[in-house]
C-alpha positions, 0 to 999 in steps of 0.5 A: 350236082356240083355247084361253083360259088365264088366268094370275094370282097372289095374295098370302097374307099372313103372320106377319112375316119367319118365312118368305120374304122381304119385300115393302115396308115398312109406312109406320108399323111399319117391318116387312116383309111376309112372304108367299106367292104363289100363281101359277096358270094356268087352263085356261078351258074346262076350269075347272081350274088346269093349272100352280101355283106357290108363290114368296115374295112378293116374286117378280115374276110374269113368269117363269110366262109361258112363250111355249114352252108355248103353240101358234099359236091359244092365247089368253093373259089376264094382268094388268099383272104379267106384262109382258114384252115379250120374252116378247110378241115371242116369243108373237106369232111363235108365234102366240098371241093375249095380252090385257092392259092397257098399262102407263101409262109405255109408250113407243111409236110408233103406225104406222097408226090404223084405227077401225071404227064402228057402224051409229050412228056411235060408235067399236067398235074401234080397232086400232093397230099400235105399235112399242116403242123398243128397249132397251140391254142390257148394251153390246148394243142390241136392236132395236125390238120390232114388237108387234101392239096392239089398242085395243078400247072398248066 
């Protein structure tokens, strides 16, 4: 049985630097913002937080994307935030089906293009297979990740 979580975070401002480090600087002021980030997975059929976690907001959201936990059917809708394409590697051999939008500076090698059409003869879907270049890794050079993409318009 297929199983939606949805992850997400948000950021709760507050007063200066008093409590977790800053994010930025405001352009007229120079002060930082200080904040909580409340970084939560939702359970989409049960309607109801399953994981919550409270960092400084500064902490970069991937790290709640933890391909271990979820099993081969689960289905994973995130935001932009939680890119990892490691992390991606890992879900898609485990099975998991995950939904986001592409970063824009993306680069990838799109390795077949197929585009299915409605009865009127106006594109419904088009799947495109894409291969990431691999990337340099301290004096290790990692091979290309083969992850699986799905272009859907409506």
């Amino acid at each position: 049985m297929k199983h939606l979580q949805i992850i997400d975070s948000t950021t709760i401002t507050l007063f200066s630097n008093l409590l977790f480090k800053g994010v930025g600087r405001h352009p007229k002021t120079g002060k930082k913002k200080g904040g909580i980030k409340v970084h939560t997975v939702i359970h989409a059929n049960e309607g109801a937080p399953s994981d919550i976690k409270f960092t400084s907001a500064a902490t970069n959201d991937s790290f709640m994307l933890k391909p271990s936990t979820l099993s081969k059917g689960d289905i994973m809708a995130m935001d932009r935030a939680y890119i990892d394409y490691e992390k991606f590697e890992q879900l898609t051999q485990r099975g998991v089906t995950y939904v986001t939008k592409m970063k824009k500076n993306l680069k990838y090698k799109i390795l077949s293009d197929t585009m299915y059409q409605t009865p009127d003869g106006l594109m419904e879907v088009r799947i495109q297979p894409l291969q990431q270049p691999g990337k340099r890794v301290g004096n290790h050079s990692c091979q290309s990740l083969g992850i699986a993409s799905r272009t859907i318009t409506f």
